[in-house]
N, C-alpha and C positions, 0 to 999 in steps of 0.2 A: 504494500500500500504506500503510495507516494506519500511525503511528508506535508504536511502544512506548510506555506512559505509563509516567512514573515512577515509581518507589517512593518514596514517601513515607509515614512514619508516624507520628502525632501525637505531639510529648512526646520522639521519641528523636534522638540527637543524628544531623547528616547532615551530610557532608562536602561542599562546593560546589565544583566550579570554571566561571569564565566566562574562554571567552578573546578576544580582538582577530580581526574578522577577517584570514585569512592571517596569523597572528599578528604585527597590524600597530599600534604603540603606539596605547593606550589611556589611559594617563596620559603628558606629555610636562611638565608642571610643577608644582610642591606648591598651587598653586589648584585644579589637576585634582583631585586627591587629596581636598583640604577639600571642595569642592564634591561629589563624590560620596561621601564617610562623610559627611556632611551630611543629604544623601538616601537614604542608609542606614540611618542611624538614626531617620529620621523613617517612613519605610517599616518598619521594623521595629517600630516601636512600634505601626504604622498596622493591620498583619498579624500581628501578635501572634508573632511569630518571636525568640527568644531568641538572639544570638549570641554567641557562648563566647569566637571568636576568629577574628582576620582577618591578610591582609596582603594590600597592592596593590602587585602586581610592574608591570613598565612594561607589560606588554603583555597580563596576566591576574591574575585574583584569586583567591583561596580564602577559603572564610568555612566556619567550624566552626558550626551552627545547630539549634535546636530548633523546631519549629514548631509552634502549639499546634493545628492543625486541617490536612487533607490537601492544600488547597487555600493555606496559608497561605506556603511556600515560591514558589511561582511569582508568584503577585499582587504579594511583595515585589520581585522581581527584576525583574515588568514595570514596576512603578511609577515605579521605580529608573533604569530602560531610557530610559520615556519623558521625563523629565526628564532625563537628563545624555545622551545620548546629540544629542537639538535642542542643547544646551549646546556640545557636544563640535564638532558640524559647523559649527555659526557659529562659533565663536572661529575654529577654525583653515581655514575656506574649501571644506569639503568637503561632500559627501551620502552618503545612502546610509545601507548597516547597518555599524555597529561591530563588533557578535559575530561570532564564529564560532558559530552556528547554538546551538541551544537550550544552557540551561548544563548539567553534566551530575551527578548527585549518587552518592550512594553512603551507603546508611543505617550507622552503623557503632554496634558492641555498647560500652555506654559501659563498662564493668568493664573491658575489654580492650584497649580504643582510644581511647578517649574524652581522655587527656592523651596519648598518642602521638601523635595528630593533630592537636592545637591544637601541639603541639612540632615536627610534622611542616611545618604549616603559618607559625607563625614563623622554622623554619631554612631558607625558601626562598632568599630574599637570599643568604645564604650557600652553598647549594648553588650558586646560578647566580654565583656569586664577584662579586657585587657590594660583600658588606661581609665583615670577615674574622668579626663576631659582632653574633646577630640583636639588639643593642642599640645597634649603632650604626647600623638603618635605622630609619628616624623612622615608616613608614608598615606599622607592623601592632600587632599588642595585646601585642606581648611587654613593652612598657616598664609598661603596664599590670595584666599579672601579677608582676610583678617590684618594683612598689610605687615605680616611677618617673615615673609621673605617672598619673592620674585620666582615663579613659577610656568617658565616660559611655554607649558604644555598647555597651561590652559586661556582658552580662550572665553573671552568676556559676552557677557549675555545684555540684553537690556535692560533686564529686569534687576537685574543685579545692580547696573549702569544707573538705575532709579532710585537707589537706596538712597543717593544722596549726590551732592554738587561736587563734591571733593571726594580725592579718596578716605580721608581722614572720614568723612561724614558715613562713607560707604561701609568702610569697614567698622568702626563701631557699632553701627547698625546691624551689619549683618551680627557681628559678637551678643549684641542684644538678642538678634531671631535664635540665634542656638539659644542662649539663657534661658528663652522663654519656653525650649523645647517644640515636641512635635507632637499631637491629638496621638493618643491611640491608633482612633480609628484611620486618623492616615495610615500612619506606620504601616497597619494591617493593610489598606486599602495599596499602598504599592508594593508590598512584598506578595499578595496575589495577583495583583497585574501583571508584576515581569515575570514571575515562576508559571503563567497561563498564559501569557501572550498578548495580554489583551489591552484594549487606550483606555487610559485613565482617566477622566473629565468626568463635564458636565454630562448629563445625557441629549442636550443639543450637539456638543461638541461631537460623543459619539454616533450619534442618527447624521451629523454629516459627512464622520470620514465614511460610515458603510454607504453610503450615495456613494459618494468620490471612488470610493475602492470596491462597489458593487460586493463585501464580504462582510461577515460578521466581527463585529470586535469587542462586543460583549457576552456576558457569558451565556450559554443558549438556555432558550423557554424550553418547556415540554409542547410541543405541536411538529406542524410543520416547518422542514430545516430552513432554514436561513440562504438563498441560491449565492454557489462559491463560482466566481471564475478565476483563471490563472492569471490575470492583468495584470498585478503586481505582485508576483512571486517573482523571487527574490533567491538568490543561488548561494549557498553555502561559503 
């Protein structure tokens, strides 16, 4: 049975996550880490993919991303693959696939989500009680919005761009949206979007990408299915 292709849509922001096979460490020491935002950013540049925001947990990543074309998400992530992954098996003596099987995204509505998830995304550490605050893990963009160091991977959003006049205003503000935390129910709310597949918004936002992309992108009723065509399937 052929796979689902994903949703992808030029220009809007998309939630990533990749994880370790049998979620088995994928980074094991901060040469890991360099070595693959290395080839992130030069794949990002390569594939024209905008990235908001990231962090590399030991065993899987999330990366907040725009992509400027349908095809531009996947190309970076194979590129990505094929280089650090030969890396990854020679240093430490092993073969084989790294991932757990394709990454998996989730388009999400930027008005609504769009700093949720880049906030969602940098309080992982801390969720998984590795740091008690996401500024004392060294490996994702939060130091970056926060105007603690120059982070040449990622690229700036507008919404972000609105926080404030300066960057002085930007970044204190954004220090404030982490303080103030994330709803529950978000939290929940995009960790079943990217692990299902599916756009995250309002339900105008989603009633117009399935127009646009003639597919389902919520999750299905009980009745009659939802009619799929391959117009933008999207290649591994």
């Amino acid at each position: 049975m052929a796979r689902t292709p994903r949703l992808v849509i030029p220009n809007q922001p998309h939630h990533i996550i990749q994880r370790g096979h049998d979620r088995q460490l994928i980074f094991r020491d901060e040469s890991d880490c360099q070595k693959f935002l290395a080839w992130l950013r030069e794949a990002s540049r390569q594939f024209k993919v905008a990235i908001h925001a990231y962090v590399l947990m030991s065993n899987h990543i999330h990366l907040l991303a725009s992509p400027s074309d349908a095809q531009g998400l996947a190309r970076m992530m194979q590129w990505v693959g094929r280089y650090y992954v030969p890396y990854f098996n020679h240093k430490y003596g092993r073969t084989g696939t790294l991932w757990q099987g394709r990454f998996k995204t989730s388009v999400i509505e930027s008005e609504r989500y769009f700093m949720l998830c880049s906030l969602y995304i940098e309080m992982n550490p801390v969720r998984a009680g590795m740091v008690s605050h996401p500024s004392k893990y060294p490996w994702s963009s939060y130091a970056h919005h926060t105007g603690d160091k120059t982070d040449s991977l990622i690229a700036g959003h507008s919404l972000y761009w609105a926080l404030g006049n300066t960057p002085f205003e930007r970044e204190a503000a954004y220090r404030q949206l982490m303080a103030q935390g994330i709803p529950r129910g978000d939290e929940e709310n995009l960790t079943r979007a990217v692990l299902k597949g599916l756009a995250l918004g309002s339900e105008q936002f989603q009633i117009g990408l399935e127009k646009q992309t003639s597919r389902r992108v919520r999750p299905a009723k009980k009745g009659r299915p939802f009619k799929r065509t391959t117009a933008e399937a999207v290649p591994d």
